[in-house]
C-alpha positions as CSV (number, residue, x, y, z in Angstrom):
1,X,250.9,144.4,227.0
2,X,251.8,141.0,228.3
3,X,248.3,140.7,230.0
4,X,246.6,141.4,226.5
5,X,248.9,138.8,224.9
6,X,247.6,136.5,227.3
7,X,244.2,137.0,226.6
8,X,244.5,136.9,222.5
9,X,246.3,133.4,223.0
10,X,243.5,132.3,225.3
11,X,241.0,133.3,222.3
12,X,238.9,130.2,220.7
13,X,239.3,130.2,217.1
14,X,236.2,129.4,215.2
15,X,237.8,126.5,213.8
16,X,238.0,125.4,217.9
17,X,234.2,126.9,218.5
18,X,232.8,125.0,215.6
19,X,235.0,121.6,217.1
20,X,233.3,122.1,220.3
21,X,229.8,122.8,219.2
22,X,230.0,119.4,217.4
23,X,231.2,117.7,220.2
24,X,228.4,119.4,222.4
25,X,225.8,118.4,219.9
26,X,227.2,114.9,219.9
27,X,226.5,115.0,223.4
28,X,222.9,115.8,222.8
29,X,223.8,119.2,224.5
30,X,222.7,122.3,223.4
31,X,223.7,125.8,224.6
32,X,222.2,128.8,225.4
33,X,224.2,131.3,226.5
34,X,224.0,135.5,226.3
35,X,220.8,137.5,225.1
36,X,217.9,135.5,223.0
37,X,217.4,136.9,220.2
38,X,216.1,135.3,216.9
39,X,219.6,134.5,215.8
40,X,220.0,132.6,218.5
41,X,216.4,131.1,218.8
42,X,216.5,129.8,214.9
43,X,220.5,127.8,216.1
44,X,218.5,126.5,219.3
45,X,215.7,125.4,217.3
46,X,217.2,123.9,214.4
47,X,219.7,122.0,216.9
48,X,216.4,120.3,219.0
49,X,214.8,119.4,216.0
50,X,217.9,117.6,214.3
51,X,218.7,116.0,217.4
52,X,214.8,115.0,217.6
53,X,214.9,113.6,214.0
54,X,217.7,111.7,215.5
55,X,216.4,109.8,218.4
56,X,213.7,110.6,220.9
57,X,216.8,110.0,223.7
58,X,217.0,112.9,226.2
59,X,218.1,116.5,225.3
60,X,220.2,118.5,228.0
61,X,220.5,122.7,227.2
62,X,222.8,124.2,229.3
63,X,220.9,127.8,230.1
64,X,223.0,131.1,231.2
65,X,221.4,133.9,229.8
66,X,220.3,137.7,231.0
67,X,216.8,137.0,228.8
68,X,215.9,138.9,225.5
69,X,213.2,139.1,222.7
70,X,210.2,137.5,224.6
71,X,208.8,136.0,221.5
72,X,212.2,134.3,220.6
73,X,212.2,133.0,224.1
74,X,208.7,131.9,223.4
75,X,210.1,129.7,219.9
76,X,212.8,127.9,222.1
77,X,209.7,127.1,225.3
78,X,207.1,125.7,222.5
79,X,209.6,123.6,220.5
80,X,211.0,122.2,224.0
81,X,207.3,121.3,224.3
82,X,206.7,119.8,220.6
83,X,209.6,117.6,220.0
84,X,209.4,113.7,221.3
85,X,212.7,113.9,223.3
86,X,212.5,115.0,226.7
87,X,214.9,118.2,227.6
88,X,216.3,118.3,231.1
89,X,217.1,122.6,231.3
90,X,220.3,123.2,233.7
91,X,220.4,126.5,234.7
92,X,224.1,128.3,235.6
93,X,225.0,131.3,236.3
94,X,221.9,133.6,235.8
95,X,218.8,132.4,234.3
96,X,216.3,135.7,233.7
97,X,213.3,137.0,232.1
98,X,213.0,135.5,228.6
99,X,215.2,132.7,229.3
100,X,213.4,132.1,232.7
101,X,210.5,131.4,230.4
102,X,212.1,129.3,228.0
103,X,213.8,127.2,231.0
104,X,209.9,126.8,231.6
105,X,209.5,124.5,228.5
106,X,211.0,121.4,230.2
107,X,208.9,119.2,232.7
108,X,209.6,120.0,236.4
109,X,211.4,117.2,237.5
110,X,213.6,117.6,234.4
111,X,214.8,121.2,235.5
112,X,218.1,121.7,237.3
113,X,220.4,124.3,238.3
114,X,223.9,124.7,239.3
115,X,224.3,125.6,243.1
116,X,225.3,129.9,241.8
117,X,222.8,129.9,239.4
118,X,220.8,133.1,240.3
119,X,216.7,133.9,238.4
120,X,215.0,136.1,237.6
121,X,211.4,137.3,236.9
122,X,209.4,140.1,235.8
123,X,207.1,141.9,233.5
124,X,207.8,142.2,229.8
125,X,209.1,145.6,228.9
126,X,208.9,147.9,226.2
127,X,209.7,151.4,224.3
128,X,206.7,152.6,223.0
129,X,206.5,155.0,220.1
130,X,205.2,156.9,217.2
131,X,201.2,157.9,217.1
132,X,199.2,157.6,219.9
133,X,196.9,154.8,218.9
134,X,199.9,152.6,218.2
135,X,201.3,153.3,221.6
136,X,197.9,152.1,222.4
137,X,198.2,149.2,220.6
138,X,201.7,148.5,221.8
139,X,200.8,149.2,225.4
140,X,197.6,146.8,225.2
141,X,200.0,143.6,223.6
142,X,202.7,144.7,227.0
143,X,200.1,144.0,229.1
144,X,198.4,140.9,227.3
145,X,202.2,139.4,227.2
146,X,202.3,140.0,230.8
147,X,199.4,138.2,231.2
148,X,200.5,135.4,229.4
149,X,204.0,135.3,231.3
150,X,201.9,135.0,234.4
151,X,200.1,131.9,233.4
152,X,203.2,130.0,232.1
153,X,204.9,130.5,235.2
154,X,201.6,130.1,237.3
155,X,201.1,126.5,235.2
156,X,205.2,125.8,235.2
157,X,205.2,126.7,239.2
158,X,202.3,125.6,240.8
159,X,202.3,128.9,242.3
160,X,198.9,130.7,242.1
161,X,198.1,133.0,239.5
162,X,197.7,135.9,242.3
163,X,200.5,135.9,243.5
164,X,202.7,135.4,240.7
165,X,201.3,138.7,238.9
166,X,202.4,140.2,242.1
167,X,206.0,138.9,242.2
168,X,206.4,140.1,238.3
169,X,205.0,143.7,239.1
170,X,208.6,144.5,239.8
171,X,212.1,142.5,239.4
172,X,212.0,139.2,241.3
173,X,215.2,137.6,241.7
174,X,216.1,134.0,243.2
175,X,218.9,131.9,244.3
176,X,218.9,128.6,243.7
177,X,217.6,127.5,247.1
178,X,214.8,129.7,246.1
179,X,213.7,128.6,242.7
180,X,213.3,125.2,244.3
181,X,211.1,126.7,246.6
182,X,209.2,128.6,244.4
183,X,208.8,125.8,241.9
184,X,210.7,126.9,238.8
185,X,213.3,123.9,239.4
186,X,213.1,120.7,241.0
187,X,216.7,120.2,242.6
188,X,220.3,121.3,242.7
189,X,222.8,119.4,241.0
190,X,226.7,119.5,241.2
191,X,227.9,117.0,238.8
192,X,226.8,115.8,235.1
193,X,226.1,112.3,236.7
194,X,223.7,113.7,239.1
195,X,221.1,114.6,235.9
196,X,218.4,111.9,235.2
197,X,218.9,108.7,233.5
198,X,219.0,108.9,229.6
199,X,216.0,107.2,229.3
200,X,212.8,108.6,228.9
């Protein structure tokens, strides 16, 4: 009992949440934490672009996330890449699968990680169903998706194409020594003052 009073007291209200978000998006800080889905890809979105409309100052997103709907990821990579402002992607805690490919939006030297942060990459999944043809169908966009997965980290990695279709065969999982190594981020950060300048 007293341990569950505890954790209802310790509960942000959304009166707290929606104080916090605006202080975060003062900040020009957006977060992206849990599963992408399109809820969550339409908040991230509309937060960049408002914060674009802005100023073309530097974005940071804070990334934590298990990955998600691959196309939703694919909204959040593409709009990283269309807006003036730069966005420097820290990664904490674990950074996979969909939102390993959205982390993939920001310029090399602008992506970061806490010294935890664990990745992860592999091939797009999927429950195919109904009629044979459209398991067909739904079989042949799997495997064009991987394909294009490949080449986005292949282009964001500098790793070649060969051997990144063989890493996302199965689950490929790196720490944060690792991801440097592999290319996916550029260093290891501690502290908020160790991100670039605020200039472009």
């Amino acid at each position: 009992m007293l341990g569950q009073e505890k954790e209802t007291r310790s509960d942000t209200s959304p009166q707290d949440s929606a104080f916090l978000e605006e202080k975060a998006f003062r900040a020009r800080t957006v977060l992206v934490f849990g599963t992408i889905t399109d809820k969550l890809a339409s908040e991230t979105v509309r937060k960049l672009l408002a914060l674009d409309a802005e100023s073309d100052a530097p974005i940071t997103m804070i990334v934590s996330s298990p990955g998600g709907h691959l196309e939703s990821g694919d909204a959040i990579h593409d709009v990283v890449r269309f807006i003036a402002s730069p966005v420097t992607m820290v990664g904490t805690g674990w950074v996979g699968s969909a939102a390993t490919h959205l982390f993939l939006g920001a310029a090399r030297e602008r992506r970061v990680c806490l010294p935890q942060t664990r990745f992860l990459i592999h091939q797009p999944s999927g429950g195919a169903g109904g009629q044979a043809s459209d398991m067909a169908i739904q079989a042949q966009e799997i495997m064009k998706a991987r394909e294009r997965i490949a080449q986005v980290i292949a282009r964001e990695t500098g790793q070649p194409i060969e051997r990144v279709r063989d890493d996302i065969e199965r689950d490929k999982w790196m720490g944060a020594e690792e991801a440097i190594e592999y290319g996916l981020i550029s260093r290891i950060i501690e502290r908020r003052t160790e991100l670039l300048p605020t200039s472009k």
